[in-house]
PDB file of N, CA, C and O in Angstrom:
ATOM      1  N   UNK A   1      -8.794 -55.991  96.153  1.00  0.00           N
ATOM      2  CA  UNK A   1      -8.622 -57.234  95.421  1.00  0.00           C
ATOM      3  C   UNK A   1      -7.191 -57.272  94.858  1.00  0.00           C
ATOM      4  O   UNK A   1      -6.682 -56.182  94.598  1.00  0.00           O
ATOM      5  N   UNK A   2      -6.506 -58.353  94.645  1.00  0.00           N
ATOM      6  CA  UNK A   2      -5.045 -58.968  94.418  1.00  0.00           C
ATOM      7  C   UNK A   2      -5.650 -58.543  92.842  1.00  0.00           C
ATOM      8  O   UNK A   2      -6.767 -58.595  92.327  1.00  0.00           O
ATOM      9  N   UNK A   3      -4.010 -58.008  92.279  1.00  0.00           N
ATOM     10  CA  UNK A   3      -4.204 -58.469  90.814  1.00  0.00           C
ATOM     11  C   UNK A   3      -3.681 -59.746  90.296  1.00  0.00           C
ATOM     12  O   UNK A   3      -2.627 -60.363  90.448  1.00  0.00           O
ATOM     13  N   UNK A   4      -4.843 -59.950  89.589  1.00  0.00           N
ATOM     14  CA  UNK A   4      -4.261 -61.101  88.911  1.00  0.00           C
ATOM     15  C   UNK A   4      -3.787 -61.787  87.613  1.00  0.00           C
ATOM     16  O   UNK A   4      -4.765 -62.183  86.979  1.00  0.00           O
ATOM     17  N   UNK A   5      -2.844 -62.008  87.122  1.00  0.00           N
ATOM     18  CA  UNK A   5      -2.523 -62.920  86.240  1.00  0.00           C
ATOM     19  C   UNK A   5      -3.034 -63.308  85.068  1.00  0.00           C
ATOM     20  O   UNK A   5      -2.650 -64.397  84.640  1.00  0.00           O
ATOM     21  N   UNK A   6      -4.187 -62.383  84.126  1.00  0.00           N
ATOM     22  CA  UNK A   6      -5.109 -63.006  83.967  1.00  0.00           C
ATOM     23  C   UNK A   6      -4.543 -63.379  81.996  1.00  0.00           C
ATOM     24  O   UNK A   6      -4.719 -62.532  81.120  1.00  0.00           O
ATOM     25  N   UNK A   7      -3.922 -64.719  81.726  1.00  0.00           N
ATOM     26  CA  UNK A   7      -3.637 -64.596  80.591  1.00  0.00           C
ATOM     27  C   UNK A   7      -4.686 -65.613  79.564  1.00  0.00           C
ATOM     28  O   UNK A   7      -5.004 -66.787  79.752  1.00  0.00           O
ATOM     29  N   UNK A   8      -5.101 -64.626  78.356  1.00  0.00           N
ATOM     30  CA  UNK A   8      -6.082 -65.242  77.838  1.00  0.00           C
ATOM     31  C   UNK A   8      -5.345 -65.524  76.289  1.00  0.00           C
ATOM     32  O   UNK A   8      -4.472 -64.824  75.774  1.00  0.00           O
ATOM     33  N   UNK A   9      -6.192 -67.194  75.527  1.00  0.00           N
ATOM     34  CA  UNK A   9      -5.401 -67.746  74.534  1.00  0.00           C
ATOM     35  C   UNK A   9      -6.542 -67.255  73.126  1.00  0.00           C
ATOM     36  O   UNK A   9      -7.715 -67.626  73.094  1.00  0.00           O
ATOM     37  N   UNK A  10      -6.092 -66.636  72.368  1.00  0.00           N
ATOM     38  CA  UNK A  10      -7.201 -66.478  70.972  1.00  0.00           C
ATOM     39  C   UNK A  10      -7.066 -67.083  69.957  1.00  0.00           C
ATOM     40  O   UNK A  10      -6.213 -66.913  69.086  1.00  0.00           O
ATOM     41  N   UNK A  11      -8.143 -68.048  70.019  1.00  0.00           N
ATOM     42  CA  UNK A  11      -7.456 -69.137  68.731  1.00  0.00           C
ATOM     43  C   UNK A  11      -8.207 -68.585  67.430  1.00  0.00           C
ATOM     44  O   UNK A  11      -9.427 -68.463  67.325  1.00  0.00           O
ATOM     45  N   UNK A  12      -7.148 -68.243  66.355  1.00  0.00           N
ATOM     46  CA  UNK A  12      -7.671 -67.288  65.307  1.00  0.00           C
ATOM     47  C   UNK A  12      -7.336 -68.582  63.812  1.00  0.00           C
ATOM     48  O   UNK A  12      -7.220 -69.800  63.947  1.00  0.00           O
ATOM     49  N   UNK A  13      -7.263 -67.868  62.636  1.00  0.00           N
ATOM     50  CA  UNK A  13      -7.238 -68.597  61.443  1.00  0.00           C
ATOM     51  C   UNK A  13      -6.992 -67.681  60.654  1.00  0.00           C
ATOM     52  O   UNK A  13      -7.665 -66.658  60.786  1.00  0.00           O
ATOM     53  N   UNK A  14      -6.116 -67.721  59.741  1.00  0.00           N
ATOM     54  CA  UNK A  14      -5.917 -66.746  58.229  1.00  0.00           C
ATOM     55  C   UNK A  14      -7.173 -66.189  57.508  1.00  0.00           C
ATOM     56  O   UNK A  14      -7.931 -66.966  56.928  1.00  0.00           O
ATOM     57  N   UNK A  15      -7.406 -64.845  57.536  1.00  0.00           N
ATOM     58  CA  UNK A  15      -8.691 -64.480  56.043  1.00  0.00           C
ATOM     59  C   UNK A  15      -9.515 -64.599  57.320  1.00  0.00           C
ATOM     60  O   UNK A  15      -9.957 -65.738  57.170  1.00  0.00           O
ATOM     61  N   UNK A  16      -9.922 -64.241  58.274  1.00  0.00           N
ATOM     62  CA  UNK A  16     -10.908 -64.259  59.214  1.00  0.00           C
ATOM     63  C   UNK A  16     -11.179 -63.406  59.596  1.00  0.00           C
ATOM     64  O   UNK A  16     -10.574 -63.028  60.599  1.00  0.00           O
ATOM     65  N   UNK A  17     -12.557 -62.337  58.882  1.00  0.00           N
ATOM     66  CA  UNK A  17     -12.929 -61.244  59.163  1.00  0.00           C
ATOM     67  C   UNK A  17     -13.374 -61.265  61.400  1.00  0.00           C
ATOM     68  O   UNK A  17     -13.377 -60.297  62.160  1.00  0.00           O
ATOM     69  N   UNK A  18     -13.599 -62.416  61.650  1.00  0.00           N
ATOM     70  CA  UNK A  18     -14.444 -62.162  62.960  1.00  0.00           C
ATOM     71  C   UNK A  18     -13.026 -62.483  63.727  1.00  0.00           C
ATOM     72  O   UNK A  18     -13.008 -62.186  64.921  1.00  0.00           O
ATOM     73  N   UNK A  19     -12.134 -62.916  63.305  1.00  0.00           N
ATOM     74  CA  UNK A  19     -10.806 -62.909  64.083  1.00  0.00           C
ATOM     75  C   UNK A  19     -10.221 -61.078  64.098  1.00  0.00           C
ATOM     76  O   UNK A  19     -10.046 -60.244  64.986  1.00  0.00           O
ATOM     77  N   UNK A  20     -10.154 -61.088  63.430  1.00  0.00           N
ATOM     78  CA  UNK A  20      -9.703 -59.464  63.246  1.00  0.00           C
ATOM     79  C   UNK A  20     -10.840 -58.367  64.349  1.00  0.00           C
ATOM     80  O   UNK A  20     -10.392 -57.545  65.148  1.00  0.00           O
ATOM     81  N   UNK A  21     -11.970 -58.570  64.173  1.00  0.00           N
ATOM     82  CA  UNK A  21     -12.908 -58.040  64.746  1.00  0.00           C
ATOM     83  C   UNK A  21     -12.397 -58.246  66.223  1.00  0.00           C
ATOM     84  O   UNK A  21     -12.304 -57.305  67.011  1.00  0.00           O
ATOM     85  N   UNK A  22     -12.095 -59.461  66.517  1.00  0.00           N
ATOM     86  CA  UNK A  22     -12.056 -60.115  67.795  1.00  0.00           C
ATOM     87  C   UNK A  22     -11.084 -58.932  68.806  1.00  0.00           C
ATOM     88  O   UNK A  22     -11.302 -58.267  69.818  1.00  0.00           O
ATOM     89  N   UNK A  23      -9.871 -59.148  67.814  1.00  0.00           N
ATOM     90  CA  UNK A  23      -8.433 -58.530  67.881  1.00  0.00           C
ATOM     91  C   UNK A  23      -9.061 -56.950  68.644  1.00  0.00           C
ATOM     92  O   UNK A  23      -8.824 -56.430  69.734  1.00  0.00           O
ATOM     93  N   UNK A  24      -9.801 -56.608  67.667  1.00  0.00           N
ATOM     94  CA  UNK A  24     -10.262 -55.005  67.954  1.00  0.00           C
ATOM     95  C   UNK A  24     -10.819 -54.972  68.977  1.00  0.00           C
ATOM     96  O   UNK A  24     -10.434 -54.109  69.766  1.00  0.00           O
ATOM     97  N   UNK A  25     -11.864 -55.816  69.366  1.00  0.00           N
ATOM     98  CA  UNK A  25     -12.690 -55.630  70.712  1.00  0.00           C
ATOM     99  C   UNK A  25     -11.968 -56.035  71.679  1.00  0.00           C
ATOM    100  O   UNK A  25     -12.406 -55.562  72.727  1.00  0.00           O
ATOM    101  N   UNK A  26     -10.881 -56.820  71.875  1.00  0.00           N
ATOM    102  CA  UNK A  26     -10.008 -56.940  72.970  1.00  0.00           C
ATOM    103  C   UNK A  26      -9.512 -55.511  73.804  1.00  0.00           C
ATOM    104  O   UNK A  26      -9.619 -55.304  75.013  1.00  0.00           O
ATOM    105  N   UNK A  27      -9.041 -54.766  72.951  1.00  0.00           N
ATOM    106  CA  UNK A  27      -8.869 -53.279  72.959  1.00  0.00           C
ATOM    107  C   UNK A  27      -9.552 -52.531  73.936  1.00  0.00           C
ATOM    108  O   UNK A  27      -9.024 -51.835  74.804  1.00  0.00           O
ATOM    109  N   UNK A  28     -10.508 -52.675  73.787  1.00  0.00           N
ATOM    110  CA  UNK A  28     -11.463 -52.046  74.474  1.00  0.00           C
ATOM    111  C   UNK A  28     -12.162 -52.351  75.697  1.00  0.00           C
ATOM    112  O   UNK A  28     -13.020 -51.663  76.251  1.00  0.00           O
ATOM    113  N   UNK A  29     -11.347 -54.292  76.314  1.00  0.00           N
ATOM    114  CA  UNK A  29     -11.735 -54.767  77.479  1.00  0.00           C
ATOM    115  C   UNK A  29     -10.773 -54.122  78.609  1.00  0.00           C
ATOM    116  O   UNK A  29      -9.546 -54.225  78.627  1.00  0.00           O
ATOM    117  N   UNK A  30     -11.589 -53.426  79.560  1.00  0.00           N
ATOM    118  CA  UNK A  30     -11.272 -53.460  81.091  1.00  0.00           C
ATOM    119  C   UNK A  30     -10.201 -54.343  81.799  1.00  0.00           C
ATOM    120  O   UNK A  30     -10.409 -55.526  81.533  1.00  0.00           O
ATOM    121  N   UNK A  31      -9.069 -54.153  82.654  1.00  0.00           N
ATOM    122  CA  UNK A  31      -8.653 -54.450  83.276  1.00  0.00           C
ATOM    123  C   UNK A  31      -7.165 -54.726  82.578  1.00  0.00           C
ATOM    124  O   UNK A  31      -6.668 -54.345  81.518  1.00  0.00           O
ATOM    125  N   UNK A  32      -6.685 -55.567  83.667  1.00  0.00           N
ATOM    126  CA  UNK A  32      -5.604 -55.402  82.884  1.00  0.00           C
ATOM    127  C   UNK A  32      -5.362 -57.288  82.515  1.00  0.00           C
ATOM    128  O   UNK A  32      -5.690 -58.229  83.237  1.00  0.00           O
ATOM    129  N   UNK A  33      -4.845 -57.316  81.473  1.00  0.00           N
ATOM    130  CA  UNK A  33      -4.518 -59.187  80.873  1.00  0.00           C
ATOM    131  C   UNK A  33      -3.649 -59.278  79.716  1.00  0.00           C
ATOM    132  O   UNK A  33      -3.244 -58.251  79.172  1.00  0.00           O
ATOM    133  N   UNK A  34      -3.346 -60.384  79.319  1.00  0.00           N
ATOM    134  CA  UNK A  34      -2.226 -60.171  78.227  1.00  0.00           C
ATOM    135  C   UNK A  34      -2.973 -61.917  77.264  1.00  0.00           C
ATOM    136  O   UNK A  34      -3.283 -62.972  77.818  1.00  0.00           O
ATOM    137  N   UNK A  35      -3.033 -61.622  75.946  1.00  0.00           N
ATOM    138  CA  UNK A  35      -3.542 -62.294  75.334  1.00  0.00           C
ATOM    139  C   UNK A  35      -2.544 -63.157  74.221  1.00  0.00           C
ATOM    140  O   UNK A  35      -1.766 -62.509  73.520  1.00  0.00           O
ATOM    141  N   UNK A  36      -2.587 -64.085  74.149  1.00  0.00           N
ATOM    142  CA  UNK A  36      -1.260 -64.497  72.925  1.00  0.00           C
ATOM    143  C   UNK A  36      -2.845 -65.155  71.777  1.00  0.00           C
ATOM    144  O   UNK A  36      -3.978 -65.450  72.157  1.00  0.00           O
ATOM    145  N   UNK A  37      -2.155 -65.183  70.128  1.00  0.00           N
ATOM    146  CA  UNK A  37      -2.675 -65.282  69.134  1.00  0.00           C
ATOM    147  C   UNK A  37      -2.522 -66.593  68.689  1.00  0.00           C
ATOM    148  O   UNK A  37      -1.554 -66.719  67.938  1.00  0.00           O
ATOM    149  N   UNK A  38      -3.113 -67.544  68.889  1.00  0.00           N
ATOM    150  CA  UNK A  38      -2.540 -69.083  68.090  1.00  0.00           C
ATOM    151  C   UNK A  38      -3.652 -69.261  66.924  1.00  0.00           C
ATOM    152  O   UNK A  38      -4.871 -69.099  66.976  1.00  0.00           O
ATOM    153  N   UNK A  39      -2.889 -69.615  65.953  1.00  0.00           N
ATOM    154  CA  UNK A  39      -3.339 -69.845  64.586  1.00  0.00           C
ATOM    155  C   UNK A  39      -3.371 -71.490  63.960  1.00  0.00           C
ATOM    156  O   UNK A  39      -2.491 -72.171  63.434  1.00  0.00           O
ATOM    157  N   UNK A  40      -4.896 -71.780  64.307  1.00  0.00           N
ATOM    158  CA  UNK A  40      -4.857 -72.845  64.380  1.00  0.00           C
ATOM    159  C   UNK A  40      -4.318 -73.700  63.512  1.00  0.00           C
ATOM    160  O   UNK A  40      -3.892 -74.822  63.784  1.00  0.00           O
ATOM    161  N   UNK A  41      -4.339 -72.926  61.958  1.00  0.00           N
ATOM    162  CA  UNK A  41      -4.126 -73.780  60.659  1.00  0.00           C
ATOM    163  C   UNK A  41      -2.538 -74.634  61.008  1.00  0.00           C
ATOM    164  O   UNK A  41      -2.115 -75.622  60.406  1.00  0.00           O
ATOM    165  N   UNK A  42      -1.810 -73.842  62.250  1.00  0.00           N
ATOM    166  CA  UNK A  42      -0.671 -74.444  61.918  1.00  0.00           C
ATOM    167  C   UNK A  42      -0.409 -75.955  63.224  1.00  0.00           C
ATOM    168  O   UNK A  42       0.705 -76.390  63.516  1.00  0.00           O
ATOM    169  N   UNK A  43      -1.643 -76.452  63.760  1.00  0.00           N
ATOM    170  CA  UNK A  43      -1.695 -77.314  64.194  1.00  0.00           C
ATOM    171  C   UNK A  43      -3.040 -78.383  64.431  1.00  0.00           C
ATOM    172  O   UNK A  43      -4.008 -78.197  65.168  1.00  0.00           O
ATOM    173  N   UNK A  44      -2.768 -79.482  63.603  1.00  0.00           N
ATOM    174  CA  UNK A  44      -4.173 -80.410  63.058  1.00  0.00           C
ATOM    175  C   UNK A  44      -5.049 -80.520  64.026  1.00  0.00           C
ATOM    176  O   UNK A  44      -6.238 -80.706  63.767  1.00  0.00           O
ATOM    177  N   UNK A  45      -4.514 -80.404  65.497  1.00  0.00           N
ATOM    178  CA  UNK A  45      -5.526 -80.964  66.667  1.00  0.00           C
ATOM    179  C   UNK A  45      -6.348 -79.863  66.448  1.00  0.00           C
ATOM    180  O   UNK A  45      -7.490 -79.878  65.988  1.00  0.00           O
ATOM    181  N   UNK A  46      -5.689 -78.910  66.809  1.00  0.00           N
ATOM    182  CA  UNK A  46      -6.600 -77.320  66.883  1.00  0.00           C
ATOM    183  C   UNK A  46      -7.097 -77.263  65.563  1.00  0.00           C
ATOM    184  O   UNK A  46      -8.031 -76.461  65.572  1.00  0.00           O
ATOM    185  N   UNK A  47      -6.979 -77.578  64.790  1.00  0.00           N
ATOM    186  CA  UNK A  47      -8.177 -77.117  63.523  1.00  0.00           C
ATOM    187  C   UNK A  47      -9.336 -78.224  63.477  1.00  0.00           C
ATOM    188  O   UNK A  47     -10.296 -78.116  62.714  1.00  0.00           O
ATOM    189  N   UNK A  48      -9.225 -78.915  64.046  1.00  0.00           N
ATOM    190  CA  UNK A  48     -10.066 -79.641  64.254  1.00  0.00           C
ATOM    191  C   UNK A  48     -10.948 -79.250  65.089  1.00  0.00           C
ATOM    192  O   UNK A  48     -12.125 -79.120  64.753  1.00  0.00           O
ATOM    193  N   UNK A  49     -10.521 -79.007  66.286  1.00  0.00           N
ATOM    194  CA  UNK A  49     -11.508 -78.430  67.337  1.00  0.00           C
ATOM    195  C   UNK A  49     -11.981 -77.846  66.913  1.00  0.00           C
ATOM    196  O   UNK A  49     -13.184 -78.075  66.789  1.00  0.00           O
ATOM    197  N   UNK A  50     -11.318 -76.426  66.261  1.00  0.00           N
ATOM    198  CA  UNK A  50     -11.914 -74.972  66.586  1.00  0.00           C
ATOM    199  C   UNK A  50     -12.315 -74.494  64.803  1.00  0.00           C
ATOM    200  O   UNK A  50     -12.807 -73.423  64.446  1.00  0.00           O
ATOM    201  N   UNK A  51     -11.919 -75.667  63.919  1.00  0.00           N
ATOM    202  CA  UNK A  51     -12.106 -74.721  62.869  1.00  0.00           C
ATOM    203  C   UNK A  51     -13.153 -74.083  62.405  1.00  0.00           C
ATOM    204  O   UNK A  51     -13.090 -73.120  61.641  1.00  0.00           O
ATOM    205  N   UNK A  52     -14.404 -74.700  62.943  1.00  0.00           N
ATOM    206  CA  UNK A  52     -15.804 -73.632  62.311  1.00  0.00           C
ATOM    207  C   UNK A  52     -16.235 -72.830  63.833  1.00  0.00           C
ATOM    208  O   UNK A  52     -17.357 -72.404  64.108  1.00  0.00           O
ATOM    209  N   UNK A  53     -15.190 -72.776  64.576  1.00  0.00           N
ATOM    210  CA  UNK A  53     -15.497 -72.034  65.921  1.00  0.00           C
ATOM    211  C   UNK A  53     -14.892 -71.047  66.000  1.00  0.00           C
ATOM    212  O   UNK A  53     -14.962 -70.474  67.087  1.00  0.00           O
ATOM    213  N   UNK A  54     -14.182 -70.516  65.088  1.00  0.00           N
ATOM    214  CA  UNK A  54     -13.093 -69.534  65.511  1.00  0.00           C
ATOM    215  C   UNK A  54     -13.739 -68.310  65.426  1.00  0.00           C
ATOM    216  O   UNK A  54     -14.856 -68.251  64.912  1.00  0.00           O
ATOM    217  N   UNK A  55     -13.030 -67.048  65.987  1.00  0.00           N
ATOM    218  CA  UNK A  55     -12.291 -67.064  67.091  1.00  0.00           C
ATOM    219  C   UNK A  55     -12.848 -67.816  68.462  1.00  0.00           C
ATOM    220  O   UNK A  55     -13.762 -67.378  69.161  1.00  0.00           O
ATOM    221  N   UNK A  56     -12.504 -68.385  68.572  1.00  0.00           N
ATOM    222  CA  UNK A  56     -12.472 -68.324  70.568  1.00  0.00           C
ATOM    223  C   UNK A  56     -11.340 -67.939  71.384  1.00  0.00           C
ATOM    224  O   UNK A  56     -10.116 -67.990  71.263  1.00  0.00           O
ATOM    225  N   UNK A  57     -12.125 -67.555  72.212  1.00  0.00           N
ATOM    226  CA  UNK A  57     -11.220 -66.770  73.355  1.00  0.00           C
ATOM    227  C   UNK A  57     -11.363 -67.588  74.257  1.00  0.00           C
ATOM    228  O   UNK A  57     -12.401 -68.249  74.294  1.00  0.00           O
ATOM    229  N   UNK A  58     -10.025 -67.813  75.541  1.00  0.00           N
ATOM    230  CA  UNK A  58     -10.220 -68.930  75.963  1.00  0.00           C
ATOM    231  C   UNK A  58      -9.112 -68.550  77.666  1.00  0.00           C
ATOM    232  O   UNK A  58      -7.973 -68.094  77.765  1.00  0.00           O
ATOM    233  N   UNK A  59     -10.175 -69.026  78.813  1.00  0.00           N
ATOM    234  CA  UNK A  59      -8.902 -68.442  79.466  1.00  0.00           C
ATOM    235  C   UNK A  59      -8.408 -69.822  81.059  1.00  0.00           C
ATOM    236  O   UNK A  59      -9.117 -70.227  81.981  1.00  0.00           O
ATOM    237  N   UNK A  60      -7.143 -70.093  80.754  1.00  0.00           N
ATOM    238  CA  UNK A  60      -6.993 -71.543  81.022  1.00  0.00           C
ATOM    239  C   UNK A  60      -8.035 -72.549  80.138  1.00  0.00           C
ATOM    240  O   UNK A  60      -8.030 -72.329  78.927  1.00  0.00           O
ATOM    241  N   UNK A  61      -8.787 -73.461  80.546  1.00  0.00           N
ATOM    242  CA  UNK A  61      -9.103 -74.369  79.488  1.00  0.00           C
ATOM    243  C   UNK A  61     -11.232 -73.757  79.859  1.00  0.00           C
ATOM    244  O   UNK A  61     -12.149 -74.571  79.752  1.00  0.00           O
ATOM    245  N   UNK A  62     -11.424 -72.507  80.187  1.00  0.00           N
ATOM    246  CA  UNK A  62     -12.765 -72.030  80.316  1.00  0.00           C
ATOM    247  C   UNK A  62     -12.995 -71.209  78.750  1.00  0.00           C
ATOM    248  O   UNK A  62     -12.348 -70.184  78.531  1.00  0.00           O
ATOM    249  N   UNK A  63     -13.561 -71.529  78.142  1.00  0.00           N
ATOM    250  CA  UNK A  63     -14.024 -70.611  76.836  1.00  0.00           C
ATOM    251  C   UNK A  63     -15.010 -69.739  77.324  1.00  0.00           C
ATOM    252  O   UNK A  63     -16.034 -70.020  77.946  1.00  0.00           O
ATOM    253  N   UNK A  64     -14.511 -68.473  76.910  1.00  0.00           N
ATOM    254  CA  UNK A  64     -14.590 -67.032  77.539  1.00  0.00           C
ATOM    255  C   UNK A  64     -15.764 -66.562  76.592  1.00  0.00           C
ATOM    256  O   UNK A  64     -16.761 -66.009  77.057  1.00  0.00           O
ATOM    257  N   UNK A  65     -15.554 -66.880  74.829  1.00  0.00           N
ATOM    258  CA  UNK A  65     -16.898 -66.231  74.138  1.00  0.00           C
ATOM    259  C   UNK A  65     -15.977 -67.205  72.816  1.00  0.00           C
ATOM    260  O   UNK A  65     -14.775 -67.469  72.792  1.00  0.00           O
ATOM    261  N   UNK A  66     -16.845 -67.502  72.008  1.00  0.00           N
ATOM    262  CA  UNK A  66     -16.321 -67.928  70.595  1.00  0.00           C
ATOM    263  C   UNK A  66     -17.449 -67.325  69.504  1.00  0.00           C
ATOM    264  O   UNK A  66     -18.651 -67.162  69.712  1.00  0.00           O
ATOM    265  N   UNK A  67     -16.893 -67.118  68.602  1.00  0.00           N
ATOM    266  CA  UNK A  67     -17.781 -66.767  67.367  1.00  0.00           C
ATOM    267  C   UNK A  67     -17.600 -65.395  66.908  1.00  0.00           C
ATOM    268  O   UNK A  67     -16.670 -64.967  66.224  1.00  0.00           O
ATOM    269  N   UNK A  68     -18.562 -64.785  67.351  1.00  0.00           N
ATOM    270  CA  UNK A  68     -18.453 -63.282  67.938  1.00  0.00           C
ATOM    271  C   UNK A  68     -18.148 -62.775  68.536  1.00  0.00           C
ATOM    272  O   UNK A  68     -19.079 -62.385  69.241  1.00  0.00           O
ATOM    273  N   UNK A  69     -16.602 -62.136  69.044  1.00  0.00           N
ATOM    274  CA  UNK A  69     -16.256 -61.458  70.119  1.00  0.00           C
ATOM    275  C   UNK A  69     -16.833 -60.123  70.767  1.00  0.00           C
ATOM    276  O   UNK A  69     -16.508 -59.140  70.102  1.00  0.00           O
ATOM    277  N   UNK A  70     -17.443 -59.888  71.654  1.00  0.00           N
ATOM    278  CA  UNK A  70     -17.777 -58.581  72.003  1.00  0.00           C
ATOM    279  C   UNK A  70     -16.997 -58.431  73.228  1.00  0.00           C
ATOM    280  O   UNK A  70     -16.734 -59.404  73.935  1.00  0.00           O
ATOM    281  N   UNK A  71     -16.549 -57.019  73.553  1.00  0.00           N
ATOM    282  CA  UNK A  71     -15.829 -56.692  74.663  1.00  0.00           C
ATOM    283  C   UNK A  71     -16.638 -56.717  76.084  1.00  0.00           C
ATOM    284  O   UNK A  71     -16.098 -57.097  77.123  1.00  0.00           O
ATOM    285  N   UNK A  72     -17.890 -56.304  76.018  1.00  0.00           N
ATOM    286  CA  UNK A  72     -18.916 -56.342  76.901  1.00  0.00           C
ATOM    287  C   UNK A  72     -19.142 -57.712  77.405  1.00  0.00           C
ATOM    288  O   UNK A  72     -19.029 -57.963  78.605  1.00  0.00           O
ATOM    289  N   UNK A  73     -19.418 -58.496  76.638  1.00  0.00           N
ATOM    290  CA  UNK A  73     -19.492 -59.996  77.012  1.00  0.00           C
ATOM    291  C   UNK A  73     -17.979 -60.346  77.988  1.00  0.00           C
ATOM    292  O   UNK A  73     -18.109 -60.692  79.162  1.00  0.00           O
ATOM    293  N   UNK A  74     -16.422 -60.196  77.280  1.00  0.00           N
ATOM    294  CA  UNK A  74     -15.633 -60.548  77.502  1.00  0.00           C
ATOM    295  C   UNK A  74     -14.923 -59.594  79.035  1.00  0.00           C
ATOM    296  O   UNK A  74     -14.020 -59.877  79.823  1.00  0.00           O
ATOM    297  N   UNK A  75     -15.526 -58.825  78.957  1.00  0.00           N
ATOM    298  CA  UNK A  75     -15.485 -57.635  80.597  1.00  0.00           C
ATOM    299  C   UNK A  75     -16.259 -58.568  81.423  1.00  0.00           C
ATOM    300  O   UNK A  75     -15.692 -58.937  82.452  1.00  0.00           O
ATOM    301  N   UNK A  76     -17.592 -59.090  81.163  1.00  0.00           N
ATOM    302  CA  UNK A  76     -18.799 -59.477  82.139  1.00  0.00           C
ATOM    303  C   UNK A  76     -17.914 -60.795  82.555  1.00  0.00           C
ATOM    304  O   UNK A  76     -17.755 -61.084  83.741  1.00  0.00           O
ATOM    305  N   UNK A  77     -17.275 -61.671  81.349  1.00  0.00           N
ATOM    306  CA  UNK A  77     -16.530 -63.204  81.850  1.00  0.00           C
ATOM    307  C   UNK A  77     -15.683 -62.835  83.284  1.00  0.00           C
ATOM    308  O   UNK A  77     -15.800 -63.303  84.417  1.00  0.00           O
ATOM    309  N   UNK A  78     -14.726 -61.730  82.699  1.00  0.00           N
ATOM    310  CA  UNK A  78     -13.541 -61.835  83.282  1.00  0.00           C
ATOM    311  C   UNK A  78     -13.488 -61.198  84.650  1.00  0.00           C
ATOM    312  O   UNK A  78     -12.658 -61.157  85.558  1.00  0.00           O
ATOM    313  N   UNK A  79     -14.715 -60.710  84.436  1.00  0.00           N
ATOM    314  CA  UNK A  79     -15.026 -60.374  86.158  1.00  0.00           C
ATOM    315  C   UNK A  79     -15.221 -61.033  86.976  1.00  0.00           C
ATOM    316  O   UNK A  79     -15.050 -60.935  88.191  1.00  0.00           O
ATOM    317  N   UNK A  80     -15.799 -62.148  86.030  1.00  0.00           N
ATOM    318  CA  UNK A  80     -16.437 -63.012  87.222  1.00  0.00           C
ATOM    319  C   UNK A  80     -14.884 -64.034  87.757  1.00  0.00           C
ATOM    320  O   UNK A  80     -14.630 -64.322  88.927  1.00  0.00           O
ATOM    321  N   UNK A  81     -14.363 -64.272  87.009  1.00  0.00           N
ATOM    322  CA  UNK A  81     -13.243 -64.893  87.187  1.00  0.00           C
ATOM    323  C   UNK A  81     -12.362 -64.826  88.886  1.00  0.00           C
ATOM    324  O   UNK A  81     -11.296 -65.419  89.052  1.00  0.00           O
TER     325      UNK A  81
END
């Protein structure tokens, strides 16, 4: 199999114990990907969307897991990918 590309977006929020959590279980996902951190407070659209959703993990415009991040869940997505 080709490697691929696989870049995932984490939309987090200030004081967010399950964002932090999130952060940690990334750690521990399989393969290889590169994740960037956007913080929604600093843009109105996105706090709107996501503010009682956060974290979500998100990869192109497919939401990968929100709420609770687990690495297991987020291994099982990205496989399938």
């Amino acid at each position: 199999m080709a490697e691929r590309n696989i870049h995932l977006k984490l939309y987090t929020q200030p004081n967010c114990g399950l964002c932090e959590d999130a952060k940690r279980q990334l750690a521990f996902v399989d393969g290889s990907f590169t994740y960037e951190e956007i913080d929604i407070t600093q843009d109105d659209e996105l706090l709107m969307t996501y503010q009682l959703r956060v974290p979500v993990l998100v990869y192109q415009d497919q939401v990968i897991q929100e709420g609770h991040i687990d690495f297991i869940t987020v291994n099982d997505n990205l496989a399938q990918l």
